[in-house]
N, C-alpha and C positions, 0 to 999 in steps of 0.2 A: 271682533271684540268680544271677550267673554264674559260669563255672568257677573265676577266679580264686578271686571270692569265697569260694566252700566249700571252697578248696586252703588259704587262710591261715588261716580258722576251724579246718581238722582240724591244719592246722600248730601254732596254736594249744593247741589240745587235746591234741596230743601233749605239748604242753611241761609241763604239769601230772604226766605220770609223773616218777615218781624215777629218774633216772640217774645212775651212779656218779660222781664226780667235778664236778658242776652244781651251782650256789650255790642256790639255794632261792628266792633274792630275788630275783636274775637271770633265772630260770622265771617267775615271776610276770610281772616290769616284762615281759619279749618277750610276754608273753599278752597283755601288756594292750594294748599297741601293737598287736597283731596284731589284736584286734578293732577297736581302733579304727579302722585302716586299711580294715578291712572292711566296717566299718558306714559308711563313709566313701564306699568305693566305690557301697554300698547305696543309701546316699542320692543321690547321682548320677548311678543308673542309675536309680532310678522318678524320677527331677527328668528326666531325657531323656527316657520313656515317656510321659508326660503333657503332654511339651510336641507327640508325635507325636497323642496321642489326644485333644486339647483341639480339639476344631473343631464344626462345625455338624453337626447329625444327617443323613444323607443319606434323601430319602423315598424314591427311584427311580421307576420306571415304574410304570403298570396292569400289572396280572399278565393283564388280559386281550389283551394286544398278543403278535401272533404272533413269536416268535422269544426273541432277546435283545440287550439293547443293549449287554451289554458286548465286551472283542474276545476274550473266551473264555468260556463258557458256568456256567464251575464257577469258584472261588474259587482261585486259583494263588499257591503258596507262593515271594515274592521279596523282593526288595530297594528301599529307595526313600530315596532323601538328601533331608533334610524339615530346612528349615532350616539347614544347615550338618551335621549329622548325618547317617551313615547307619546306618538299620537294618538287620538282615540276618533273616531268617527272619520273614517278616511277609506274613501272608494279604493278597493284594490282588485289587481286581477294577477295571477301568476302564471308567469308563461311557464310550463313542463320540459317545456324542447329548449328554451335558450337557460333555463334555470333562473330566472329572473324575476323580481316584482315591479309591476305597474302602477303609476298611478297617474289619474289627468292633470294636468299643472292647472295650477291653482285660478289663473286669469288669461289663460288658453286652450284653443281646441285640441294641440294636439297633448301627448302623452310622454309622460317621463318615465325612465326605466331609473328605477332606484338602483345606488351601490350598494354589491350583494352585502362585502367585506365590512357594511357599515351596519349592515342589521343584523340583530340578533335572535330577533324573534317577531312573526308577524302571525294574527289570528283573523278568522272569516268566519263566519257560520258554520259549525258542526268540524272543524281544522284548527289545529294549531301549528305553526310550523316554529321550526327552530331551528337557526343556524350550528353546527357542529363542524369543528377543522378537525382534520384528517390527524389521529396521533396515536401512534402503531402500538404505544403501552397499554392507553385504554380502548380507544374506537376499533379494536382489531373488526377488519373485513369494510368501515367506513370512509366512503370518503368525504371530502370538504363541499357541505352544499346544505340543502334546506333537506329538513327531515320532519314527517306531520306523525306529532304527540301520537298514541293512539292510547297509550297510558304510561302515567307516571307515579308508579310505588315503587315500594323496594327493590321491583322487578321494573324494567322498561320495556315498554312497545314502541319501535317505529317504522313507521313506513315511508321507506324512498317511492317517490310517485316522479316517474318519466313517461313522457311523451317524444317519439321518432316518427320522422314522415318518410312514409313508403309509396315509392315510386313507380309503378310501372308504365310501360308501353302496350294497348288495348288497339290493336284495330289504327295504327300509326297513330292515334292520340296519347300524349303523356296524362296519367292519371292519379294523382296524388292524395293521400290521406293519413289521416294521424293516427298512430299506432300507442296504445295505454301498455305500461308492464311496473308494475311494482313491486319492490323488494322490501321483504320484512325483516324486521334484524329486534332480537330479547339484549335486553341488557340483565347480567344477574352478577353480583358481586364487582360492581366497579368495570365489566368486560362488555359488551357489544359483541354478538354471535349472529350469522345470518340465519334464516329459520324457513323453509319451503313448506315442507309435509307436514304431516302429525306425528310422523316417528320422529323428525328432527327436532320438534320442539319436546314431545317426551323424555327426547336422548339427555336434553340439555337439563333437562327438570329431572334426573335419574333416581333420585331419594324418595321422589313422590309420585313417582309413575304409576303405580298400583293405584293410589288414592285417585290420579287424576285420570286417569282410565277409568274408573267405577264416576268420576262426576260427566264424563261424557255420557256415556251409557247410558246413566239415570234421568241424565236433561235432553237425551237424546238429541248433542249436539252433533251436527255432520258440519266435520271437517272440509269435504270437498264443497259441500253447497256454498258455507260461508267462510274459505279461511281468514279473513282479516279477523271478524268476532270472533272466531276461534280459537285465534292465538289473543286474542284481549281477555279471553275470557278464563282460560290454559292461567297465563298470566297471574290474574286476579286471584284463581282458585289457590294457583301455587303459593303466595305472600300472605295468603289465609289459612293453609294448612301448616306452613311455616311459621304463623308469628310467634308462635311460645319460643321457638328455638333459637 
């Protein structure tokens, strides 16, 4: 029950003291309205809770696989728009390797894997992810699945983050563990481009490659140390050196 809800119930309940000059019967009919409104809202908030927590049970991995497949280790307190809805204060976890989001059902132990095709965008601590379908005019090189903001101007950053479990045979033991590989892809004019090195992202930035070579240089960013910041930052410089135009 949310805050509104318990402000009109004690609103309520006030009304039942006697105040000087209040009709009696006037006190009554606002109470009564006042729950019903409440009970109103009641019912409207577990009808959107159940429409969040109505999905397939999620089984997950072996516990005996080295590492973890999700893109944070521990359960992180965010937000996720599920269905035209968004909720705010909801444990999630997202698995990399099945492309999925987590969450514990509401009045049980175990866990529900939300539908992907229902959400459109879910946020965690320092992530924003965003659902994106596959559409060969604009998303060229993307496919249909979650994609984490890394910026959103003029220009776009994002990065696909996957997780693969890799198998081997050690000494007749199977041994397994989870593999990280992410893809970064600029959005510039309406278009979604994939982006590895520092020449590809220059290539794509071609009008300001002179300028944005001289802001590496000066900020002495290294590209191999850090490329995710470096293409956010590539990015930023670009939509700066560009705004007059």
């Amino acid at each position: 029950m949310n805050r509104i809800i318990v402000l009109v119930i004690l609103i309520a309940m006030s009304a039942v003291c006697p105040v000087f000059g209040q009709n009696a019967s006037a006190d009554s009919s606002f109470r009564e309205q006042a729950v019903r409104y409440a009970h109103t809202r009641y019912v409207y908030s577990t009808a959107d809770q159940a429409r969040l927590y109505n999905g397939a049970e999620y089984v997950g991995h072996l516990p005996s696989i080295k590492g973890y497949p999700y893109v944070d280790s521990l359960w992180r307190v965010g937000t996720v728009t599920y269905d035209g809805v968004t909720y705010e204060n909801i444990r999630l976890l997202y698995d990399l390797v099945d492309d999925v989001v987590v969450v514990p059902h509401i009045d049980s132990v175990y866990r529900i894997q939300l539908q992907g095709i229902k959400i459109s965008r879910f946020s965690i601590p320092n992530h924003t992810f965003v659902r994106i379908v596959r559409d060969t005019a604009h998303n060229v090189g993307l496919r249909t699945g979650f994609y984490d903001q890394l910026y959103d101007g003029r220009s776009k950053v994002l990065a696909r983050r996957i997780k693969t479990i890799n198998t081997e045979l050690v000494q007749n033991a199977v041994k397994e563990e989870y593999l990280s590989v992410t893809y970064y892809y600029i959005g510039k004019n309406g278009l979604f481009y994939p982006v590895k090195s520092k020449r590809s992202v220059l290539n794509l930035f071609a009008d300001q490659k002179k300028v944005l070579r001289k802001y590496l240089r000066e900020n002495r960013i290294k590209f191999a140390k850090d490329r995710e910041a470096a293409i956010v930052k590539l990015a930023q410089q670009y939509d700066e050196a560009t705004r007059s135009l």
